[in-house]
Z-matrix of the N, CA and C atoms (Angstrom, degrees):
N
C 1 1.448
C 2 1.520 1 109.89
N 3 1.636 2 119.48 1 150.35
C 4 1.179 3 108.36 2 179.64
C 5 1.451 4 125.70 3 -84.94
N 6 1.486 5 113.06 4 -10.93
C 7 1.571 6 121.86 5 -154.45
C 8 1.839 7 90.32 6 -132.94
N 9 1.227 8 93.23 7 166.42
C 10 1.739 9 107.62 8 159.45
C 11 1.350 10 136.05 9 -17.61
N 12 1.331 11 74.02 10 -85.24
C 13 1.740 12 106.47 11 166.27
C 14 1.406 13 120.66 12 -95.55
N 15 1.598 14 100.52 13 30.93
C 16 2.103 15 79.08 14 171.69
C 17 1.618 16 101.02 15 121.26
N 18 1.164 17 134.30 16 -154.25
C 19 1.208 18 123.45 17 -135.24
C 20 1.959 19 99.27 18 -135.29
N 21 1.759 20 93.43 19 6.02
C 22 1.946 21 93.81 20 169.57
C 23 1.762 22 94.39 21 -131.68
N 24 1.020 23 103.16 22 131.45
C 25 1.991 24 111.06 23 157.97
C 26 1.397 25 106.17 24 -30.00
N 27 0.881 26 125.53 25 123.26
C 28 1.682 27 143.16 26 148.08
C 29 1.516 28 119.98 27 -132.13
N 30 1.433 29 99.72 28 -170.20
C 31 1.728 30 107.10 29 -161.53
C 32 1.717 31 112.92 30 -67.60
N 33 1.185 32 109.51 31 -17.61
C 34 1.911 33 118.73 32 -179.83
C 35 1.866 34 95.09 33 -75.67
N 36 1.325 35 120.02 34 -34.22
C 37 1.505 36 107.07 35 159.04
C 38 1.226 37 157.29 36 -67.56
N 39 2.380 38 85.30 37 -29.25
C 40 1.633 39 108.85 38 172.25
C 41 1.931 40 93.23 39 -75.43
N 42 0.903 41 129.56 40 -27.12
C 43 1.399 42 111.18 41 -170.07
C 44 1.878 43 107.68 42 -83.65
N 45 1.426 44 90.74 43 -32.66
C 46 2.134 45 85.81 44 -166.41
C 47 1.576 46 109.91 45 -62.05
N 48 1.784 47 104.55 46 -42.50
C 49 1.330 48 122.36 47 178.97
C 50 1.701 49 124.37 48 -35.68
N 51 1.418 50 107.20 49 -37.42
C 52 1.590 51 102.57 50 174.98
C 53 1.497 52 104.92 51 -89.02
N 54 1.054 53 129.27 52 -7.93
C 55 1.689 54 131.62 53 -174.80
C 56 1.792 55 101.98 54 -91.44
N 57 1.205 56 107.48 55 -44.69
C 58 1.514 57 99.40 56 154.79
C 59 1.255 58 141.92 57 -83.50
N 60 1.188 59 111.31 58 -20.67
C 61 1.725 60 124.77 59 155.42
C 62 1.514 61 99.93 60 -41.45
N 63 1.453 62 112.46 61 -68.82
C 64 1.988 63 103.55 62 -168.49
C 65 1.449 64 107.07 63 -72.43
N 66 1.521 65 107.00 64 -59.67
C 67 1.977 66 99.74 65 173.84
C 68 1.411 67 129.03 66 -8.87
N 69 1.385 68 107.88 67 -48.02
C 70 1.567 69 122.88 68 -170.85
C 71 1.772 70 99.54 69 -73.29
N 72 1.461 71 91.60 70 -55.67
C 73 1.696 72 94.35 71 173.25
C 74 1.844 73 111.38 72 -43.15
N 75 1.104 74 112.37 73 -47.12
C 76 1.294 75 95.18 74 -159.77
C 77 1.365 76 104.44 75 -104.15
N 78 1.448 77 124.06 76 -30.37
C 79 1.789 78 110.07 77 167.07
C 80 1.859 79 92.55 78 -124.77
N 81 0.797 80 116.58 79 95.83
C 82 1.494 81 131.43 80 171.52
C 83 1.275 82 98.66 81 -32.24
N 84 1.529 83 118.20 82 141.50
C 85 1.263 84 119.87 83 173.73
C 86 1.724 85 123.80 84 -80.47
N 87 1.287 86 99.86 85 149.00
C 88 1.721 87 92.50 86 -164.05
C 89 1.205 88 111.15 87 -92.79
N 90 1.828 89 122.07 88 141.46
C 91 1.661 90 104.96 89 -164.83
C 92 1.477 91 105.24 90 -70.46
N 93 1.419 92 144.18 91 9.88
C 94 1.333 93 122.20 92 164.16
C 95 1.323 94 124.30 93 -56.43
N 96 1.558 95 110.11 94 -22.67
C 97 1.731 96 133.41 95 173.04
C 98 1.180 97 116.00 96 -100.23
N 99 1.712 98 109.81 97 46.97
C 100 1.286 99 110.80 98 156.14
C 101 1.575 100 149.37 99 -67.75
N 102 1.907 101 101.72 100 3.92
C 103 1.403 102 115.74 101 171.50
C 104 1.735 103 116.43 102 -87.27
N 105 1.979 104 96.45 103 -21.57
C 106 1.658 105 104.84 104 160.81
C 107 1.428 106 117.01 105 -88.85
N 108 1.541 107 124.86 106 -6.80
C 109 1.469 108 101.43 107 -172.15
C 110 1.567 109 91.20 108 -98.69
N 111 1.592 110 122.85 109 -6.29
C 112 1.681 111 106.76 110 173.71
C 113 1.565 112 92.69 111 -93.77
N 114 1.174 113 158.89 112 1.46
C 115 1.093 114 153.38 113 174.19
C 116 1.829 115 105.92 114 -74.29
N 117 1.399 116 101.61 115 -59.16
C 118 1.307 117 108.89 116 -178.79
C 119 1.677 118 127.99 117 -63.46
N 120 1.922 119 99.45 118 -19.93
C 121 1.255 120 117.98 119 -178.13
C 122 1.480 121 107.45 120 -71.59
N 123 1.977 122 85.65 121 -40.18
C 124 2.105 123 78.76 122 -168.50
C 125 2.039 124 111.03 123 -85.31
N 126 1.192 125 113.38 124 -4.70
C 127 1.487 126 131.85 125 140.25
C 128 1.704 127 115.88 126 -28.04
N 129 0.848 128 90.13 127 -74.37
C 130 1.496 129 117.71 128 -177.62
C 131 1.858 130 113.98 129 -56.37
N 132 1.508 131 87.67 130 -42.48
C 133 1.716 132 89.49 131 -177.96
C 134 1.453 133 104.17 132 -87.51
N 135 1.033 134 136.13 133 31.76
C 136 1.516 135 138.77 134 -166.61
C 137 1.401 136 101.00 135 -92.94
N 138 1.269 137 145.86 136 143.75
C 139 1.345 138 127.68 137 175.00
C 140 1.335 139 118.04 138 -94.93
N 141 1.340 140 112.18 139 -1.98
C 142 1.731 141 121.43 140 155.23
C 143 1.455 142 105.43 141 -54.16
N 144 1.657 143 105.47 142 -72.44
C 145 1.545 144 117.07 143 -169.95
C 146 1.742 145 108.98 144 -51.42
N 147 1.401 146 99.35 145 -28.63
C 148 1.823 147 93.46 146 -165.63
C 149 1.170 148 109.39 147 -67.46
N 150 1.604 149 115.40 148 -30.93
C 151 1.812 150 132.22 149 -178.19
C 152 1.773 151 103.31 150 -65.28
N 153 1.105 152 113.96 151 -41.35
C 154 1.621 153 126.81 152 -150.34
C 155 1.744 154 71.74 153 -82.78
N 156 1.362 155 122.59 154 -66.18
C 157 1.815 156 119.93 155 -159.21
C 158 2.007 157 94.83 156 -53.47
N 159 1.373 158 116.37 157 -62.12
C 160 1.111 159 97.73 158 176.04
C 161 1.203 160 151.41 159 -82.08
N 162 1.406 161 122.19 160 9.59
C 163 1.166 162 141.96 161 156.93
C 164 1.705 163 120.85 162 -69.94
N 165 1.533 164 102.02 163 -20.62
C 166 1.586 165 118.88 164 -178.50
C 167 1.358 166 90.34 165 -87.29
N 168 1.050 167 118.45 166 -53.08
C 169 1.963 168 128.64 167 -153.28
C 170 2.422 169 93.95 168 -28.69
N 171 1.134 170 109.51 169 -63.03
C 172 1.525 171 87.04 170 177.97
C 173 1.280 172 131.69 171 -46.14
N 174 1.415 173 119.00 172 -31.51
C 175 1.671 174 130.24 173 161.65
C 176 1.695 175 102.29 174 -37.79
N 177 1.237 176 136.80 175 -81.78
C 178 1.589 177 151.43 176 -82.65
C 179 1.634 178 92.52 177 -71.21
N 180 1.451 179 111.77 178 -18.13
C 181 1.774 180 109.78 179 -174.95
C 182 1.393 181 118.18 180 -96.88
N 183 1.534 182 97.06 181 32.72
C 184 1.536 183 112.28 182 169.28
C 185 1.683 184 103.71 183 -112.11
N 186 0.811 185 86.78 184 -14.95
C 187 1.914 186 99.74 185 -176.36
C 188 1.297 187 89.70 186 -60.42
N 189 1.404 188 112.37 187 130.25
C 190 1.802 189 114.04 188 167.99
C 191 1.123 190 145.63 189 -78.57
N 192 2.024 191 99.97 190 -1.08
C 193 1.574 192 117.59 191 159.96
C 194 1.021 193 113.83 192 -108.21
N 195 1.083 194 134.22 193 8.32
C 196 1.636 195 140.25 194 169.95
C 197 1.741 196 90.04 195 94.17
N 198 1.374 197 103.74 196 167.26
C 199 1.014 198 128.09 197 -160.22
C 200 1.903 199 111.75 198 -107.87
N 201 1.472 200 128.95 199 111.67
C 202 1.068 201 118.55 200 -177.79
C 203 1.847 202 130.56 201 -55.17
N 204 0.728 203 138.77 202 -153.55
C 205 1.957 204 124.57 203 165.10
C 206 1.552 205 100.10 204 -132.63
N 207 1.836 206 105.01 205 20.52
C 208 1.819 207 87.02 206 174.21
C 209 1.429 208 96.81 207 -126.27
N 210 1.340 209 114.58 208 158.46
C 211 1.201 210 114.38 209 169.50
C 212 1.502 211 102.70 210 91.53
């Protein structure tokens, strides 16, 4: 399945999506979990999520491990 719950985006994705957005930041995901790092990728390509990532982007030096330059 592509999503959470099944095979359309819903709200179990709008919530996981920012918990894996930082996760990765702070222990990078390992490629043995390559069915979560395309999960989190197609997260990411959402054009909800892309607005929400760049609308944050002036924040990122509040982040308390510093902020990576990808994503």
């Amino acid at each position: 399945r592509a999503w959470a719950a099944g095979d359309v985006f819903t709200l179990a994705d709008c919530a996981a999506a920012p918990a894996l957005f930082y996760a990765d930041w702070v222990h990078p995901i390992d490629d043995r979990f390559a069915v979560l790092k395309a999960y989190r990728a197609r997260a990411l390509a959402r054009p909800a999520v892309v607005r929400c990532v760049e609308e944050a982007r002036p924040y990122r030096h509040y982040f308390p491990l510093g902020a990576p330059d990808r994503d």
